[in-house]
MARZASE-939599 format. One line per 8 residues: number of its first residue (from 1); for each residue x, y, z of C-alpha. Coordinates in steps of 0.5 Angstrom, whole numbers, always signed. Example, Ala and Ser with C-alpha at 12.3 -4.5 7.8 and 13.67 -1.06 7.14 Angstrom:
# MARZASE-939599
1) +25,-9,+16; +27,-2,+14
END
This chain:
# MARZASE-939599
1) -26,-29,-6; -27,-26,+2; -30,-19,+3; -29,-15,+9; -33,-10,+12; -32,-5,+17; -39,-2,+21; -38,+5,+25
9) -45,+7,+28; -48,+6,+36; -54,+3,+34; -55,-4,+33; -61,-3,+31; -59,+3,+26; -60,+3,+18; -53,+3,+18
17) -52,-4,+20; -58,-5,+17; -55,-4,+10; -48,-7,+12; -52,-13,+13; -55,-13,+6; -49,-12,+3; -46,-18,+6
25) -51,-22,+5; -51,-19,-3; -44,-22,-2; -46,-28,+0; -50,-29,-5; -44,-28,-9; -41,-34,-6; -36,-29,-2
33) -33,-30,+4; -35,-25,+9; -32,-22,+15; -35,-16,+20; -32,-11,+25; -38,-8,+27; -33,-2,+32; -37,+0,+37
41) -40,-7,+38; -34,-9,+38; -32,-4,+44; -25,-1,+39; -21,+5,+42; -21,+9,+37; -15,+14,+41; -9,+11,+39
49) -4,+12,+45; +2,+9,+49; -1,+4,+53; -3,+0,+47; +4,-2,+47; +7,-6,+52; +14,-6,+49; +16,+2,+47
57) +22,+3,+44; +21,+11,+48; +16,+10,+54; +18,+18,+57; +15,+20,+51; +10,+18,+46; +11,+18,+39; +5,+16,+35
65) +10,+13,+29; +17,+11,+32; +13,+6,+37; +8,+4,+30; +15,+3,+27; +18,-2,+33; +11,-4,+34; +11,-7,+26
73) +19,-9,+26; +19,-13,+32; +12,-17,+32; +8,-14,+38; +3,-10,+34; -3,-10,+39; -8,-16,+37; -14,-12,+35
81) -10,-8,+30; -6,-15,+27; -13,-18,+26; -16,-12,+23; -10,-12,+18; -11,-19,+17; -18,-18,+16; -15,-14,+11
89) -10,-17,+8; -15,-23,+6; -20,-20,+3; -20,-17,-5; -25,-12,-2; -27,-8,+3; -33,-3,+5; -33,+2,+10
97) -40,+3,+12; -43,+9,+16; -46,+16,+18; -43,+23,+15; -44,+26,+22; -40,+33,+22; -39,+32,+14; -34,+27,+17
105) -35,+21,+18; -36,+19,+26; -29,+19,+30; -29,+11,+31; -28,+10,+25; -23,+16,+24; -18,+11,+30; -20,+5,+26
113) -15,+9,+20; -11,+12,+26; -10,+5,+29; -10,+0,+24; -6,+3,+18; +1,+2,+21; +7,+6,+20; +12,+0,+18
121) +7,-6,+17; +2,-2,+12; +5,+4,+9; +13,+6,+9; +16,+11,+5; +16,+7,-1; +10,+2,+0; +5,+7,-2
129) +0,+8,-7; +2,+4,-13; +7,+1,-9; +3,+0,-3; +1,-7,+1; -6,-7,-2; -5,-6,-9; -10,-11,-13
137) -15,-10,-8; -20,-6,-8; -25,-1,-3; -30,+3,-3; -34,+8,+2; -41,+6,+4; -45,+13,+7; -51,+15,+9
145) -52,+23,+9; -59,+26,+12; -61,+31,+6; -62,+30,-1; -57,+29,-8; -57,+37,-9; -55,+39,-3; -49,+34,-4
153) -47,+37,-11; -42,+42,-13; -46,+48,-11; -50,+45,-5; -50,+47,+1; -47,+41,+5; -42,+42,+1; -39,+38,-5
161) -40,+30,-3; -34,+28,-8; -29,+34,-4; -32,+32,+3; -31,+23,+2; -24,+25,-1; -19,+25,+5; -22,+18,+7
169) -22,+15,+0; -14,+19,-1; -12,+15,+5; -14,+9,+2; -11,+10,-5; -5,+10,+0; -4,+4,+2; -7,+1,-5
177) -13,+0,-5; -17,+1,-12; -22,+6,-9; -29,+6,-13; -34,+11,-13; -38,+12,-6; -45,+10,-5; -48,+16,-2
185) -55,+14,+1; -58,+19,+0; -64,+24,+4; -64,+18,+9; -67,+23,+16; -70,+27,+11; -78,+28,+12; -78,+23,+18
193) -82,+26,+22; -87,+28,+16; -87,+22,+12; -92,+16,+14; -89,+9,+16; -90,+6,+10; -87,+12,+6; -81,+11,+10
201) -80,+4,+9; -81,+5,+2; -76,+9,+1; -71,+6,+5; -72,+0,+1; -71,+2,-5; -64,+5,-2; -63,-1,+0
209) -64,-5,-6; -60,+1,-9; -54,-1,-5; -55,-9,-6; -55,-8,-13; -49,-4,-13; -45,-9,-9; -47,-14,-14
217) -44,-10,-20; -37,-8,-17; -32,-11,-21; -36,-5,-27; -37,+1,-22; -32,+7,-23; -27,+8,-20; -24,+15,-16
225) -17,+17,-20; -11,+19,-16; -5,+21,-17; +2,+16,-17; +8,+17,-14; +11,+18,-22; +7,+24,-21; +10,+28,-16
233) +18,+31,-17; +23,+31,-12; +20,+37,-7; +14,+33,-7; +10,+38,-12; +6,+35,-18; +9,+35,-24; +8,+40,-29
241) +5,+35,-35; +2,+31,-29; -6,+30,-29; -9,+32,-23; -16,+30,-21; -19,+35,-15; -18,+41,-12; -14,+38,-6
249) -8,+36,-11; -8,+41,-17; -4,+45,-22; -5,+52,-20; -10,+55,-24; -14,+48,-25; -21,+48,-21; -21,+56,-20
END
């Protein structure tokens, strides 16, 4: 059994990587073999562009999916991305962890997707969702967020938390993944400057310990629905006798 976790955050010493480690070391436990990409430590180009490609199949222009396309087809995918994806295809699950900064994860990890989830050698027209390169596998989100649970719920004002990690847990449904629910570390920031060292420690351990516990029951944690590809009609719409599951993919009157 292999789990692979993915760390977005500049500070080594931040709580964020404090929290991937007490996942790894709770998969660990569980006699999982764990592997870390800790982007910044890495020092990963988040900007995908030309020159990450020594052999383009159009170097007057730069198209971000042709050169993926060739790139995947003649087995010149840049290194750091293939040992992302090898990463990835070895492991049965894969945890993102990392800040909500702008309600949207930081830019780092937003080019690790950009980067790593390669037209032609991951997804393709018909290697998607239930067809997708990652089926049988499963993810799920890490988030920390600086304000409390109610202001992340349906009617909160930082916005509905399920709507906001949407795109980025949509994206991984793309290629395959079974997406189970977030966790949402929550209130992080909150206090800070008010709260004695000890009542900080505390409430950042039980979180801690909240994220330990979940990690140890994964295999029983809920999942986020989507759609499949048997639910859309030819012009790319959701078919009428359809289920949808959010607003984002919705018959007309649903959600209003």
């Amino acid at each position: 059994m292999k789990a692979h976790i993915v760390i977005a955050h500049p500070e080594p010493q931040s709580y964020n990587v404090h929290l991937a480690d007490v996942a790894r070391r709770e998969l660990d436990r569980q006699g999982y073999s764990v592997t870390v990409s800790d982007l910044y430590a890495m020092d990963f180009d988040p900007c995908e562009r030309g020159d990450h490609y020594q052999d383009r199949s159009s170097p007057e222009r730069f198209d971000v999916q042709l050169e993926q396309r060739h790139a995947s087809d003649t087995g010149s995918i840049p290194d750091i991305v293939k040992d992302e994806i090898k990463r990835l295809d070895e492991a049965d699950l894969l945890i993102l962890q990392y800040p909500m900064w702008w309600h949207l994860p930081p830019a780092m990890l937003k080019g690790w997707l950009d980067r790593v989830l390669v037209y032609g050698e991951v997804y393709a027209s018909k290697k998607r969702f239930e067809h997708g390169r990652y089926v049988g596998k499963r993810a799920m989100l890490s988030v920390t967020v600086g304000t409390s649970k109610e202001t992340y719920a349906f009617n909160g004002r930082s916005g509905d938390i399920e709507l906001l990690l949407w795109p980025i847990n949509f994206s991984l449904a793309y290629v395959g993944y079974e997406v189970l629910e977030p966790f949402v570390a929550y209130g992080v920031e909150a206090g800070l400057k008010y709260s004695s060292k000890h009542d900080v420690e505390r409430r950042l351990g039980a979180i801690a310990e909240e994220l330990s516990q979940s990690v140890s029951e994964f295999h029983n944690r809920e999942t986020v629905r989507f759609n499949k590809m048997a639910d859309w009609g030819p012009e790319g719409t959701i078919m009428p006798d359809a289920p949808s599951y959010s607003p984002f993919m919705r018959h007309r009157q649903e959600f209003d």
